[in-house]
N, C-alpha and C positions, 0 to 999 in steps of 0.2 A: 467676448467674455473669456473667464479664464477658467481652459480646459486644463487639465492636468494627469499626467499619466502614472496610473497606481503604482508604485514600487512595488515591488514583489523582493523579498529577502532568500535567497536561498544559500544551501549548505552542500550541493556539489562538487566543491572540491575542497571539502574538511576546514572550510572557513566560511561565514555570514559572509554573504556580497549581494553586489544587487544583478537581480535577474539581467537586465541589459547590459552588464558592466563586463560578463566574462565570455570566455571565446570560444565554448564548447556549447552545442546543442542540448537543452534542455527546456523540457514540457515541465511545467508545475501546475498540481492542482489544488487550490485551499480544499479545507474541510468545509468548508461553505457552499463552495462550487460544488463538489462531490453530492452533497445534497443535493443542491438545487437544482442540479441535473438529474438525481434518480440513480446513482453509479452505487450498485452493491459490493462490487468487488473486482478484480485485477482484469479481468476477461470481456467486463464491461468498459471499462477506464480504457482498454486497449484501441477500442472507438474510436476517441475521442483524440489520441495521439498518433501526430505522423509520422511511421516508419517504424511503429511496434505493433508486433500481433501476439496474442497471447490465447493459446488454444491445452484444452485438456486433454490428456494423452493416455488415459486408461486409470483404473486406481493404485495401488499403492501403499503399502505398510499402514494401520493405523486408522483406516480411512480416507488417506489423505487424496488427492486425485494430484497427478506428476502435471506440474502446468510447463507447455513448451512455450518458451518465452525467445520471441524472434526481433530481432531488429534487422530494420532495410534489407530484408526480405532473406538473411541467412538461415541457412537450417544443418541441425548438425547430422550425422548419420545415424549415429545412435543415443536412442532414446531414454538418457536416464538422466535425474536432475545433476548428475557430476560431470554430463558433457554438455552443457547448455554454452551458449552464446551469447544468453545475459544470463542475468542473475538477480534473485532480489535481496533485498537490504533490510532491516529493520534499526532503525537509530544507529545506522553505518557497519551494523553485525551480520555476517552472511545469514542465511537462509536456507537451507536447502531442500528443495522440495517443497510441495502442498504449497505452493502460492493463494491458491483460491481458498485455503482454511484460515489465511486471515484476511480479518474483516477492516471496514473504516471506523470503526465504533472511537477507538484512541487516535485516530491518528489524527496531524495537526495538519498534515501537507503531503500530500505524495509529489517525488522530481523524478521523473523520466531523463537521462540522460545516454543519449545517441552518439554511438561512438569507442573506439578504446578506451575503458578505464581501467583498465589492471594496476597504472603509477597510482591511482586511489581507493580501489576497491578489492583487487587482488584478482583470483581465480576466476574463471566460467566469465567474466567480464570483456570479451573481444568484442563482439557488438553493441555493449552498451551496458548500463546498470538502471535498477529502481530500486529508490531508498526513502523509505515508508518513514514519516519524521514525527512522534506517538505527541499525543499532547501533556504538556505540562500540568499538572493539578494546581487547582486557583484557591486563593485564598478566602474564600467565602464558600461555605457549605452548599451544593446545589447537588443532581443530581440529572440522571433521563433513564426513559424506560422504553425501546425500540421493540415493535412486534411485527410480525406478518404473518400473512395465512394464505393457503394457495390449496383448493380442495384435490389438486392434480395430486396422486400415490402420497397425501396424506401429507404435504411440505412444510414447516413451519419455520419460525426464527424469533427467539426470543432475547434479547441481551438489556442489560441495565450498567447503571452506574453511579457513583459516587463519590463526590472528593471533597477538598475544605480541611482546615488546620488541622493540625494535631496538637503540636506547642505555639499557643500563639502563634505568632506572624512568621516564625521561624522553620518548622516543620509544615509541610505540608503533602497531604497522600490523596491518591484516585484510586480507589477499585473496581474492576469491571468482572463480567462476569456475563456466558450467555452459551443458549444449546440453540441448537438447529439440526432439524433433520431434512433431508433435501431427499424428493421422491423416493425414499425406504434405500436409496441406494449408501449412505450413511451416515450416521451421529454425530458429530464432534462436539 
């Protein structure tokens, strides 16, 4: 019969190619997968890929919680998101800091990439980059409404969404929007 192996598209190194085609290590995960497995965010996803651990390092301005973001197994001495040994990415734009305050709600694809990338991503980039790839708003009005509840110090998570034309086929917009409080420790 005729089996056939999924293409995967990625944008690791600031161009569309195909997952098998290019010569540097990279994990990809659709927004499907991310589901289907249960992955709420960066420290879970870490699971899931070999040679990335991603652990929380205290809090931090904001609320945020400093997420230490490791590949194949380096660690820096000092602990602040400006001396990391990855780094994460949003649609190829640094990050810095609070990795775990964003969520998969937009996003279309997360690529783990193991390895040096400073020739593509710049700073904090010696062991490796993740670049979070948001999704596109569609052309037909639809929306979703995500909740959870967890009676542990009162946790919840709420977020929604919306997208579809604005002008005709031309314009098109998504808005998201959503609060979480995670065991009173804090809001975003």
């Amino acid at each position: 019969s005729g089996l056939a192996i999924e293409e995967i598209v990625v944008t690791a190194r600031k161009r569309e190619e195909n997952l098998i085609d290019i010569p540097i290590a990279v994990t990809a995960f659709s927004s499907a997968k991310i589901e289907a497995v249960g992955v709420k965010d960066l420290q879970e996803l870490s699971r899931f890929t070999p040679g990335l651990s991603v652990a929380n390092q205290g809090t931090g301005f904001g609320g945020r919680l400093f997420s230490g973001i490791r590949f194949r197994g380096m660690n820096q001495s000092v602990l602040t998101p400006t001396n990391q040994v990855g780094a994460l990415f949003v649609d190829g734009i640094y990050f810095l800091g609070g990795a775990q305050s964003v969520g998969f709600d937009d996003i279309e694809r997360v690529e783990v990439i193991r390895g040096p990338q400073a020739a593509y991503f710049g700073r904090s980039t010696f062991g490796g980059a993740i670049n979070y790839i948001t999704r596109d708003p569609g052309d037909e009005v639809s929306g979703q409404i995500n909740g959870e509840y967890s009676p542990n110090f009162d946790s919840f998570a709420v977020s929604g969404a919306i997208e579809g034309p604005i002008v005709g086929e031309k314009v098109t917009a998504r808005v998201s929007a959503g609060i979480r409080r995670k065991g009173a420790q804090y809001t975003a």
